[in-house]
N, C-alpha and C positions, 0 to 999 in steps of 0.2 A: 548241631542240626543246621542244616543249609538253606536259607530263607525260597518260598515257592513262587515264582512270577505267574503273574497268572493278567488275563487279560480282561478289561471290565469296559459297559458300557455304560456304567450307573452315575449320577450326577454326583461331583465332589464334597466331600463334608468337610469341616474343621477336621483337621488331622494334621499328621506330617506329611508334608506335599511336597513335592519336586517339579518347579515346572520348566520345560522344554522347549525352547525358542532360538531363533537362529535371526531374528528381525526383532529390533525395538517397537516398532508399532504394532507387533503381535503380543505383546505384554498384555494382559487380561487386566482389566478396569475393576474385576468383580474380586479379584485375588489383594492388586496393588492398588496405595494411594499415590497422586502425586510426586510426594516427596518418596517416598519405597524406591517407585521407580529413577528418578534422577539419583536415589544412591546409588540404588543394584548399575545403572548402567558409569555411573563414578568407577566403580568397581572392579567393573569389566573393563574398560578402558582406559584410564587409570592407572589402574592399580596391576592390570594382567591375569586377573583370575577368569576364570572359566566358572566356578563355584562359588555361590554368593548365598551367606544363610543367614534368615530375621527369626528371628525366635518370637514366638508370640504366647510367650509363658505357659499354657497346657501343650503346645504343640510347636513345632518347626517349619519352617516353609523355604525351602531355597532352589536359587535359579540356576538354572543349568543351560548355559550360554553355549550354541553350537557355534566355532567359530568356522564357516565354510570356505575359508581358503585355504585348507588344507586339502589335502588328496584324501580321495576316500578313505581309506589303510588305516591311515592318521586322523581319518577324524573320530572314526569307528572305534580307533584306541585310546583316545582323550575323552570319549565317552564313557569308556572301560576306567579309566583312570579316575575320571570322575564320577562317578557310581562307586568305587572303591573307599574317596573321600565322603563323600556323603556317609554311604554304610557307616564309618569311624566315629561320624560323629552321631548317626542314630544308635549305636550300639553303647556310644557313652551315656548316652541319655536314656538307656534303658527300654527302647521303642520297639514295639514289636512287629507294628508294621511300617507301610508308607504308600502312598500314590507317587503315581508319576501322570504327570498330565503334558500331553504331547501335542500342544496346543498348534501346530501348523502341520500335523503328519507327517512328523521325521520318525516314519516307525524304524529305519535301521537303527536310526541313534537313539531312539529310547530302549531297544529291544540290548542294545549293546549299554547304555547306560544299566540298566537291571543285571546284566551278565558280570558285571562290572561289580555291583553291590553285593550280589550273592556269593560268587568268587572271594570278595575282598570279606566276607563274614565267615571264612574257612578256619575254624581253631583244631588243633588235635589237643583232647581234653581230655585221652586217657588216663592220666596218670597227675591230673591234676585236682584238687579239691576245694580250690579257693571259687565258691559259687559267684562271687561277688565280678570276677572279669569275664563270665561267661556273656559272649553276645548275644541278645534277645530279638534281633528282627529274624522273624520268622515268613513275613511276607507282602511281597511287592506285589502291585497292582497300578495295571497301567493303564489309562484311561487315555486313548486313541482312536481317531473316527480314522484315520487309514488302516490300522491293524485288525477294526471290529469288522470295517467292510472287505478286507481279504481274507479275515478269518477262514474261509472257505473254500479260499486257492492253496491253502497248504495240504500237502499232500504226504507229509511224513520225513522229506527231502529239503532243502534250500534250493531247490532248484527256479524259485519264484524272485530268487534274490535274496530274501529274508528267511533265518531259521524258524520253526514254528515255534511259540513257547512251550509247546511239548517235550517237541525233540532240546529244547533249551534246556529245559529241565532236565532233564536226559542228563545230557553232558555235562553239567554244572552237579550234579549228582555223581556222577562217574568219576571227573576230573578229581573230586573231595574223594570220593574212594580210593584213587589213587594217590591222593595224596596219604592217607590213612598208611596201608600199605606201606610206602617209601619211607615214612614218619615212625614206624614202629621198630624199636631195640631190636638187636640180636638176643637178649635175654627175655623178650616175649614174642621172637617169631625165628624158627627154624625153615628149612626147605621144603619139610614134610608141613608145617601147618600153614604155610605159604600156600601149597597146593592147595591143601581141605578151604581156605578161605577164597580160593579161586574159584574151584570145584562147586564151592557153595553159591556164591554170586552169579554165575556163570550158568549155571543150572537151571538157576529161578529165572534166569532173560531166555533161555530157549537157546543154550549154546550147548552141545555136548563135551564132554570133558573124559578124559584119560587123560590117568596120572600111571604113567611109567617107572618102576621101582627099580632099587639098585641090580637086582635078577635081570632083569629085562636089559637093563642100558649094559651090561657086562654079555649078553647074548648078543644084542643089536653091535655090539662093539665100538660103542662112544666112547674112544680114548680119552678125549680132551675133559671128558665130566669125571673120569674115573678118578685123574690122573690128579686133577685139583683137587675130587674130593677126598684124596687120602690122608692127608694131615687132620682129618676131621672125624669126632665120635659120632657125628649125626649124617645121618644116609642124605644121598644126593636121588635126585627125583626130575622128572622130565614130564613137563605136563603138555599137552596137544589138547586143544580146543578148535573145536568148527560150528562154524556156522553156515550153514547150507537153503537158505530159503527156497520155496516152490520156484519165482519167479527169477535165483540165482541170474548174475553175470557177472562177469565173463565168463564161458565156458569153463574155462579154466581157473583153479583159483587165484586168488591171492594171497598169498604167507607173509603174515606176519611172526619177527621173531625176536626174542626181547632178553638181554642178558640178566640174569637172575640169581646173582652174587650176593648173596646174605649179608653176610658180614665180608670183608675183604682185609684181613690184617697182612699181606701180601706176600701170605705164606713164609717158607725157608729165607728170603729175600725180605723182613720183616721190615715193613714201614718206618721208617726214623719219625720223630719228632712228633708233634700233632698231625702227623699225614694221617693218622687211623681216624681221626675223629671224626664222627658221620660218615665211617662207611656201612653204618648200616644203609645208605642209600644205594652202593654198589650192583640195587636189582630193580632200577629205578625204569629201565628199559621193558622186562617185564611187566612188573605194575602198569605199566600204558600198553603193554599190548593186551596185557588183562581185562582194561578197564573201556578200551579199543573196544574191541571182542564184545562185550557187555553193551556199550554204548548202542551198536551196530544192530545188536538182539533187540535191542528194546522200541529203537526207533525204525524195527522193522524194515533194514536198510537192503535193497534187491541185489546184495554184491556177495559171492563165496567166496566166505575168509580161511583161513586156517590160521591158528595161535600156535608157536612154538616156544617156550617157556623150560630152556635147561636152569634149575637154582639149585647151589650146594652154597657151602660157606670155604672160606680160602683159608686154614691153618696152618699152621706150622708145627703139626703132631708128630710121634713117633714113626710115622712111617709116613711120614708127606713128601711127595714131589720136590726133588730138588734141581739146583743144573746140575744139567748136563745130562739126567736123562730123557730116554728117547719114546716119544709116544708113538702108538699105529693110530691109526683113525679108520673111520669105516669104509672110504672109498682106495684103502694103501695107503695115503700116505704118510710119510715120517718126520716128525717134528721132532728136532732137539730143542728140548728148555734150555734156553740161556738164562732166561728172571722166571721166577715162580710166581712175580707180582703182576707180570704179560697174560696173567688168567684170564681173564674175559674172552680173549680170542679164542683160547681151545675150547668152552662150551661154546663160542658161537658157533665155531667150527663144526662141531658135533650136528649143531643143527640145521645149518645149510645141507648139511649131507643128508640129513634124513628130507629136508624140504624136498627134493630132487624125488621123490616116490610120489609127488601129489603132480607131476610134470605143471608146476605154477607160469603161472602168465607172468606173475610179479614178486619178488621174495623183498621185503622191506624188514631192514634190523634197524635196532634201535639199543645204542650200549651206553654206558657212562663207563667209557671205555680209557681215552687216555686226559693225561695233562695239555699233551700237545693241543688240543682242543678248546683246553681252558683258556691256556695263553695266547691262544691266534683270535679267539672270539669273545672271551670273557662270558657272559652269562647271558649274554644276548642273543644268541642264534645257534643252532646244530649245522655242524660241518656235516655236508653231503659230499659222498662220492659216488660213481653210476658206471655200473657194465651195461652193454644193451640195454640200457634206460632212459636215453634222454628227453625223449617225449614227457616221460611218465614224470620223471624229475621236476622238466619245464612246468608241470601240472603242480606236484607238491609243493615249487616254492611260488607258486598263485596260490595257493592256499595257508600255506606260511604268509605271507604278506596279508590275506584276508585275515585273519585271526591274530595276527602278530607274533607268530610263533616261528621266527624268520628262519632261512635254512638257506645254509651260504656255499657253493660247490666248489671243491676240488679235485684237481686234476688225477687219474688213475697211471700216471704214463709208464711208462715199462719198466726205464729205470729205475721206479725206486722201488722195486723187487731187486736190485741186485745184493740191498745188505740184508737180504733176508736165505741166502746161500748157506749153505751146512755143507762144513767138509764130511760128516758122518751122516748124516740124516738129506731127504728132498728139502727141507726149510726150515730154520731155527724161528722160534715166535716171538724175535725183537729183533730188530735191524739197529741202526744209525740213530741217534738222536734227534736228528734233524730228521724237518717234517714227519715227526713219529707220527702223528694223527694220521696218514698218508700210508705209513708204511703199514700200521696195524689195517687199513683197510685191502693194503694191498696182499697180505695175510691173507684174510678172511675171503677174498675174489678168486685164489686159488679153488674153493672152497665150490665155489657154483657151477653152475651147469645153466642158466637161466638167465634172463633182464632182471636183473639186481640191484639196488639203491641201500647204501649204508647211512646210517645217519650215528654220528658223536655226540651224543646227548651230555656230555661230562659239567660243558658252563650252567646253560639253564635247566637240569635238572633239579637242583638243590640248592636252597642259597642260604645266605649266611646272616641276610640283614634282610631287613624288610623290603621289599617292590612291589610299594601297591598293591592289586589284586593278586598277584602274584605269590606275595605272602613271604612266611620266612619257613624253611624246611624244604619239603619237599616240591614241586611246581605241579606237577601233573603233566611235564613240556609231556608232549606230542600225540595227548590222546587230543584237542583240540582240530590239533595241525592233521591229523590220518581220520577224524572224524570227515572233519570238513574236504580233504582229500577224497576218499570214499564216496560223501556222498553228490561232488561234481564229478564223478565217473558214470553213476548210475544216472545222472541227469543229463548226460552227456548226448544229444542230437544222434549219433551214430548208434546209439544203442540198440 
């Protein structure tokens, strides 16, 4: 259960308290004594902490030092970081709530310190029984005379500067869902009950949902979803979700589309070594457009979405996809398998082509698509690349850098379509080694008809060791980063 921020005007009691200060002589006389303060600010300066905690035996109290030489971005994230720290230590201490008191009106940085703690209280506990490590803050309250008196300019949007704790909640709620999803085996989640759990979330926020069965994507003639999913006993599924409000913009919509790889043992071309291990995360791209979608419903966002979500799992059965055979796809053309582990790109493939029917202003994918991705960025940022996008791009990595969900661009340039040439087929689905993250996008560009931005989710989708709020497992990267996108579009002066 993910703790509830909630915003208060009520006078502070003996609790666990957080207080929020950027100046030493705004330290509260009614909180600290003398000597408190000449430690906490030891501490701070000193010592280099940011986070400084007095335990006062029923209860805890610690300062949370904005250091404002930083750039917004970063400070916004050291908030986040610090909110993650504290949550650790109120969760050890078995606390189930806490204040935060924002004692000079840094509502960005307390609102991002809470985001911070809620985030960093994320466990996936299905399959766990030991009651004893389960985290018990259940919820934050922030006690702010700048947030109380704007309470009333929020308007559903960040368009005021600040998200609302609404929509906070929202997201901090969604992003845990998707972690959920990403987080869950192949032996308690298939293609088909991916969908029903999409279906089902999805439904309850006011998003419509079709789930496309293996009849249909064999009629629609989705090569690439077939093709992957025949080494496998369990049906491949194509879910489309829209979201269409009254007050919709752009005209036109915008697609999102998210690879949905179950399980990934990389088929005929079979994973060596510990390469399989967490691929149940291989549909980590859907789960965020899933969770997008949901987000977008909830916080009643004025932009028309459409979700596109192809998930099968990658086998190596009796009759799987091997090289060397040759896929059609729905718009012609012909792809020879060279690797049957290059899967991701034939369903995204499938799905750009069907995007092309909604004539989109914008088509944004989202894969944990290669290695090359991992090793040029490490878990820090998703490789962007862009057709007729770069406006919109310019846009997404402002919004990456506001959330910290950074997104770093490369170039599309012509050449590196050339090792993607078939002496038998229009395109084989692996080129060159070199710049593969590049080349698989250069794949997939074939593929559109529209202003298109790909995003490499492969580093920070999943991680392996803890990061802060971040967590270990699955991240949630980029329902964040296309929230916050989204909704400086609809905020957007030209609108």
């Amino acid at each position: 259960m993910i703790p509830e921020i909630k915003i208060s005007s009520r006078e502070q009691e003996l609790e666990n308290l957080v207080v929020v200060v950027s100046r030493w002589n705004k330290l509260p006389g009614g909180i600290f004594n003398q000597a408190e303060k000449n430690y906490l600010r030891q501490q701070v300066e000193a010592e280099g902490k940011s986070v400084v905690t007095l335990n006062r035996i029923t209860y805890q109290v610690f300062l949370f030092f904005i250091r404002k030489e930083q750039d917004p971005e970063k400070r916004l994230e050291g908030c986040r970081k610090g909110g993650a720290e504290i949550a650790r230590s109120l969760n050890d201490q078995k606390a189930e709530r806490v204040a935060v008191f924002d004692v000079e009106g840094n509502g960005d940085e307390a609102l991002a310190l809470a985001e911070g703690m809620a985030l960093g209280s994320y466990q996936y506990l299905r399959f766990r029984k030991d009651g004893k490590k389960v985290n018990t803050l259940r919820e934050i309250e922030i006690y702010s005379g700048f947030l109380s008196a704007t309470i009333d300019d929020f308007d559903g949007n960040p368009g005021s500067g600040i998200i609302s704790p609404l929509n906070l909640n929202t997201l901090v709620g969604t992003v845990s869902w998707c972690r959920d999803l990403t987080n869950t085996p192949n032996s308690h989640q298939t293609a088909t009950s991916f969908a029903l759990e999409v279906e089902r979330e999805a439904s309850q926020a006011g998003v419509s949902v079709e789930i496309l069965n293996k009849s249909r994507l064999q009629a629609l003639k989705m090569g690439g979803i077939m093709a992957v999913n025949r080494g496998s006993m369990e049906p491949p599924v194509f879910i489309v979700a829209e979201w269409k409000p009254a007050n919709a913009i752009p005209a036109k919509p915008i697609v999102l589309v998210g690879k949905g790889v179950i399980y990934d043992s990389g088929g005929m071309n079979l994973k060596p070594g510990n390469s399989m291990q967490n691929m149940k995360h291989d549909m980590a791209g859907a789960a965020a457009v899933a969770a997008t979608m949901v987000a977008a419903a909830r916080a009643n966002l004025p932009v028309h979405l459409v979700g596109l979500m192809p998930a099968t799992d990658n086998r190596p059965g009796p009759n799987a996809m091997v090289s060397g055979d040759v896929i059609t796809f729905q718009d012609g053309t012909t792809v020879e398998v060279v690797d049957t582990d290059a899967e991701g790109r034939l369903l995204l493939a499938d799905a750009l082509c069907y995007a092309q029917k909604y004539d989109p202003a914008l088509v944004i994918d989202l894969a944990t698509l290669t290695g090359s991705a991992v090793r040029a960025l490490g878990p820090y940022g998703a490789a962007a690349m862009q057709k007729d996008a770069a406006q919109e791009l310019g846009l997404l990595k402002q919004s990456g850098q506001q959330v910290f969900e950074r997104v770093v661009e490369f170039p599309l340039w012509e050449e590196y379509g050339e090792s993607l040439k078939s002496e038998i087929a229009d395109l084989k689905n692996l080129g060159t080694p070199e710049a593969g993250l590049i080349i698989a996008a250069k794949f997939l560009e074939h593929f559109t008809r529209y202003p298109y931005i790909h995003l490499d989710i492969a580093g920070p989708a999943f991680l392996d060791k803890p990061d802060s709020y971040r967590g270990t497992g699955g991240t949630g990267f980029g329902v964040r980063l296309l929230f916050n996108f989204l909704s400086n579009l609809a905020n957007r002066p030209s609108r």
